[in-house]
C-alpha positions as CSV (number, residue, x, y, z in Angstrom):
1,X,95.8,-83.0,8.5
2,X,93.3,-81.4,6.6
3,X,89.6,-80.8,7.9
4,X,86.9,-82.7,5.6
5,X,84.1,-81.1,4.8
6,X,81.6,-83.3,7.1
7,X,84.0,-82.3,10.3
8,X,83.5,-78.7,9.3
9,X,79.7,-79.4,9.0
10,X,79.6,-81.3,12.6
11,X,81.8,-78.4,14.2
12,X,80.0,-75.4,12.9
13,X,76.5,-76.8,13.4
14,X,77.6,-78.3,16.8
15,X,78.1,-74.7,17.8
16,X,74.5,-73.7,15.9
17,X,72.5,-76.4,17.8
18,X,71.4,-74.3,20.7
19,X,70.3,-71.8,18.3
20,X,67.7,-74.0,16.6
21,X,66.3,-74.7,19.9
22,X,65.7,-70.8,20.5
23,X,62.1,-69.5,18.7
24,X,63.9,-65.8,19.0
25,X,67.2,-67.1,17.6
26,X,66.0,-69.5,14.7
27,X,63.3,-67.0,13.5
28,X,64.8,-66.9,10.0
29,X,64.4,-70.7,9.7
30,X,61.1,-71.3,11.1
31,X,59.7,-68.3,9.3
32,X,59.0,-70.1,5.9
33,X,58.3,-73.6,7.2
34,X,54.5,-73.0,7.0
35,X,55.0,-72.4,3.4
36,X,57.3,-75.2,2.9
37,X,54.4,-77.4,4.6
38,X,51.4,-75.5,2.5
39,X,53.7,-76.5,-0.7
40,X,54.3,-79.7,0.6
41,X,50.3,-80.2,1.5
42,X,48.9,-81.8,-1.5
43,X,51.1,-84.5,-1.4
44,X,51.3,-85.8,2.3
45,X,49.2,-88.7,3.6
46,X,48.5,-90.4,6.8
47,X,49.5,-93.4,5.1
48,X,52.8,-91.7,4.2
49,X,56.4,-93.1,5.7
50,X,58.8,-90.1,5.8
51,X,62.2,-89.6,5.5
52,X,63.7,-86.0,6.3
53,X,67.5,-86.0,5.0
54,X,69.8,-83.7,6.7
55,X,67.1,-83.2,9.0
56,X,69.1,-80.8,11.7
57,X,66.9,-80.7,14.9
58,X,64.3,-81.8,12.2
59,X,62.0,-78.7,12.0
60,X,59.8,-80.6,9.2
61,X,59.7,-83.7,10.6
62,X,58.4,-82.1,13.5
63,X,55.7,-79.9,11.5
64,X,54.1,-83.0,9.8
65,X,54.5,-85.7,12.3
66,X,50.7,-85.5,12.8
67,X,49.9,-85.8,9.6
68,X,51.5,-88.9,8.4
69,X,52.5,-92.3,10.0
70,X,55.9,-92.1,10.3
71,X,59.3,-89.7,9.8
72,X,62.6,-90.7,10.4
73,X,64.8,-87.1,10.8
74,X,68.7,-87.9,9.5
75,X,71.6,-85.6,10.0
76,X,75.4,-85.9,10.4
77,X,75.9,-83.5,13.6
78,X,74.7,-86.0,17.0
79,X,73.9,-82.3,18.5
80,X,71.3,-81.5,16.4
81,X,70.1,-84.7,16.6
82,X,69.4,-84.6,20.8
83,X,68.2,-80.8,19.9
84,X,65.5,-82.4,17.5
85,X,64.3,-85.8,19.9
86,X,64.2,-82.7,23.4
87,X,61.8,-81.0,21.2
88,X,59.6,-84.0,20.0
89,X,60.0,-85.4,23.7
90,X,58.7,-82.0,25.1
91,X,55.5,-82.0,22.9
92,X,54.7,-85.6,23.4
93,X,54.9,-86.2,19.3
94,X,55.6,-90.1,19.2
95,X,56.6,-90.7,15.7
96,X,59.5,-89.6,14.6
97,X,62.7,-91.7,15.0
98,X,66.0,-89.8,14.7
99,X,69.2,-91.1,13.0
100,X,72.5,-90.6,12.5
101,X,73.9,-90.6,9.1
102,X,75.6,-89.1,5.5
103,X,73.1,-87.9,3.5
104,X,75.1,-88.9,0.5
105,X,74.8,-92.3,1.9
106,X,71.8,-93.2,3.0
107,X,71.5,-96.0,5.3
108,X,68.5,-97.2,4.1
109,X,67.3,-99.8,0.9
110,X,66.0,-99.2,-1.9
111,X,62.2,-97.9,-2.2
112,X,61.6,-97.7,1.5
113,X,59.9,-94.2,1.8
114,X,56.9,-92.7,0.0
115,X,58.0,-88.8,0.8
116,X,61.5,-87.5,1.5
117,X,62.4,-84.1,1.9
118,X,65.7,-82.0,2.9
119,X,65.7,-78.7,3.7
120,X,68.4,-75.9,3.6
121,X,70.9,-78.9,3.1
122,X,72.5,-78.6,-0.6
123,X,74.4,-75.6,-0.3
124,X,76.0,-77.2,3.0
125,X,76.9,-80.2,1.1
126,X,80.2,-81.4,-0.5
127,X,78.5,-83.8,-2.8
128,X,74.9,-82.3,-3.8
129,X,74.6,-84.7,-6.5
130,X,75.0,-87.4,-4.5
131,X,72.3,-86.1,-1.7
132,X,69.7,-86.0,-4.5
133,X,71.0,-89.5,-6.2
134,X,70.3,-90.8,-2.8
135,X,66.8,-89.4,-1.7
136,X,65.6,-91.0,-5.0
137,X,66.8,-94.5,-4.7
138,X,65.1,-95.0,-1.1
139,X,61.9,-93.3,-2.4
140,X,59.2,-95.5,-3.9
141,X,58.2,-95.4,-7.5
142,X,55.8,-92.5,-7.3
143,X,56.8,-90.8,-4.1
144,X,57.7,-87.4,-3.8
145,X,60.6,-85.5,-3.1
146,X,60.9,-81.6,-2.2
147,X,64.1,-79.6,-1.6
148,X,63.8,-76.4,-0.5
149,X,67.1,-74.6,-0.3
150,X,69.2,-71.7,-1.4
151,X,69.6,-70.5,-4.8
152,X,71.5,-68.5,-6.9
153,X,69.8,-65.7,-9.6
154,X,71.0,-66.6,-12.8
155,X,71.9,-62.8,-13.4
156,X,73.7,-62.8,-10.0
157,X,76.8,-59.9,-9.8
158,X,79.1,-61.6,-7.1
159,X,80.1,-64.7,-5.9
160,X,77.8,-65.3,-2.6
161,X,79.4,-68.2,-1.4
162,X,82.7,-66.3,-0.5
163,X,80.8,-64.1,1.9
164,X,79.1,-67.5,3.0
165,X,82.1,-69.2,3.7
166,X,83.3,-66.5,5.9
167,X,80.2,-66.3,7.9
168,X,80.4,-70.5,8.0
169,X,83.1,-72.1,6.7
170,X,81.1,-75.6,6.6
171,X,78.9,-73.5,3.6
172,X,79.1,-75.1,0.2
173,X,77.9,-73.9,-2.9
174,X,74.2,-72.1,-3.7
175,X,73.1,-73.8,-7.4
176,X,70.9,-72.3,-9.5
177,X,66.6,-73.1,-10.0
178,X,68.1,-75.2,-12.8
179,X,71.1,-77.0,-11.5
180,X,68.6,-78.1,-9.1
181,X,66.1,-79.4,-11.4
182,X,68.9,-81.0,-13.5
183,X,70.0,-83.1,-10.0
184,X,66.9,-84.4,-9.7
185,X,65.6,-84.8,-13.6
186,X,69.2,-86.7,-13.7
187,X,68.8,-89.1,-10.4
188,X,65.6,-90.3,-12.5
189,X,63.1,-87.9,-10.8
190,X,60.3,-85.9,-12.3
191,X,60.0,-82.1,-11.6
192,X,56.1,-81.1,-11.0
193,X,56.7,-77.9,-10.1
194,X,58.9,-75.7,-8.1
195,X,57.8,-71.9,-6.0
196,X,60.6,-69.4,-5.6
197,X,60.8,-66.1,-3.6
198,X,63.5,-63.5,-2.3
199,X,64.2,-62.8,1.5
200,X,65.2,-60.0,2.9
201,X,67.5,-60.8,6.2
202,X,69.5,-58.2,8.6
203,X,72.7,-59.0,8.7
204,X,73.5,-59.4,12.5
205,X,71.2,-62.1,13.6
206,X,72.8,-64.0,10.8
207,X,75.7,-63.6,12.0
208,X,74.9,-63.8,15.8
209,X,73.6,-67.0,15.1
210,X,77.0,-69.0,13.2
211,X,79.2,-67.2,16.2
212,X,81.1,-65.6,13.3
213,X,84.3,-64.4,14.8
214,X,84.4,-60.3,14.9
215,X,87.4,-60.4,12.5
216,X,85.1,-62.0,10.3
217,X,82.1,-59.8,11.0
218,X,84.0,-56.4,10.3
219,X,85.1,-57.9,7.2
220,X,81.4,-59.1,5.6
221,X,80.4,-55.6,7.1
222,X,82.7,-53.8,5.8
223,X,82.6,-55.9,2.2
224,X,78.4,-55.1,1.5
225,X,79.1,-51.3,2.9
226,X,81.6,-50.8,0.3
227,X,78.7,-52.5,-2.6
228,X,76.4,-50.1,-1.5
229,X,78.6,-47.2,-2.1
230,X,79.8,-48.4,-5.7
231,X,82.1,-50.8,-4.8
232,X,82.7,-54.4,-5.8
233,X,79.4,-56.8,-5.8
234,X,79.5,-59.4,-3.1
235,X,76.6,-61.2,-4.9
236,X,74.7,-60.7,-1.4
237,X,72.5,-57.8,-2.8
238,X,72.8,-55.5,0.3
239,X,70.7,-53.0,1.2
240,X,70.4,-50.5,4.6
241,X,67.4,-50.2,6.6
242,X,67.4,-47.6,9.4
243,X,71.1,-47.6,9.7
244,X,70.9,-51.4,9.6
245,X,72.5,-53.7,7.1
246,X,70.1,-56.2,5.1
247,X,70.8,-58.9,2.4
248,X,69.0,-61.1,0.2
249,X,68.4,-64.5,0.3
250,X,66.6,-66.0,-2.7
251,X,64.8,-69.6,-2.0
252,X,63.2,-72.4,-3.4
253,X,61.0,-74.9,-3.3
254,X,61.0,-78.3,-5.4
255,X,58.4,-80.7,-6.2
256,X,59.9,-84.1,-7.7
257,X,58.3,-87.9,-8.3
258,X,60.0,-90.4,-7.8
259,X,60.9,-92.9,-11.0
């Protein structure tokens, strides 16, 4: 029987769990969330009920608990989940209610939230439309909506995702600044405004931290060496640093209102 692509998801970030746990390990991801939340600032409240979609061990949730009344953190892998509620347990933050569920089904009505976010979670999906379609029908008329994920340069040489299915076979597909405007202008959302910036990233820690098989490794390796001496692009811009492989990851952030 064939895997589905939420199986893959639950498997590979069942394995990644502990990671997000471990400051040294999860560097890369908690490295921009102060500028997610700065981006985010203008818009949160104390008044403000939350919902964080594919919310992992819910990093964001976390970072603006204190600053609004409620946030419920959602993801499909239970792991992540019990990662998440140890670390609001350990530092006594009291609301934030964790949930299991498809982010392209959202167990929620209609209108419920006045601010949902996802983070890092379109290129994972299978259905990225859907995610979107979803985070606006349970957002009020009004609320906002921020994605901050991947995305691909609309000049890109290379097709990224191959080397980022390697790495993690659960990966998706990176869209574009645009595609990602387009989900949101099309669930009936309003883009306000949107920040993007590049990211430089060594490649081992990457890789360290998806347990990519060494097969695997040596092939990615060997794939971005053979770019940097002329050879096919990988779309993964790599560059060397002290004998050390690098790539770049390009990200954004999205400000929507909800219709």
């Amino acid at each position: 029987m064939t895997e589905s692509h939420d199986a893959k998801v639950v498997r590979e970030f069942s394995k990644q769990a502990a990671g997000f746990a471990d400051p040294g390990r999860n560097e890369a991801f908690t490295r921009h969330l102060d500028r997610l939340v700065k981006f985010m600032d203008p818009e949160l409240d104390l008044e403000d009920v939350v919902l964080e979609v594919a919310a992992g061990t819910a990093l964001v949730s976390r970072a603006i608990a204190r600053r609004v009344r409620h946030v419920t953190a959602l993801d499909l892998t239970p792991a992540m989940l019990a990662e998440g509620k140890r670390a609001v347990d350990r530092d006594g933050v009291t609301n934030v209610t964790f949930a299991h569920g498809d982010a392209a089904a959202l167990p929620y009505l209609d209108r419920s939230f006045t601010l949902v976010v996802t983070r890092f979670s379109l290129h994972q999906a299978a259905d990225p439309k859907a995610v979107v379609k979803e985070m606006e029908r349970v957002s009020r008329p009004g609320a906002a909506i921020f994605v901050a994920d991947l995305v691909r340069p609309d000049d890109l040489d290379g097709d990224p995702d191959r080397i980022e299915r390697l790495r993690d076979p659960s990966h998706g597909t990176i869209l574009t600044e645009a595609q990602i405007a387009e989900l949101a202008t099309g669930a009936g959302a309003e883009v306000k405004r949107a920040e993007r910036f590049e990211v430089v990233r060594p490649l081992e820690p990457w890789l360290d931290f998806s347990g990519t098989p060494e097969d695997v490794r040596a092939t990615i390796r060997r794939e971005l060496r053979d770019e940097l001496g002329g050879g096919p692009p990988t779309g993964m811009r790599p560059s060397e640093r002290d004998g050390e492989l690098h790539f770049t990851h390009s990200l954004l952030f999205l400000h929507a209102i909800a219709g």
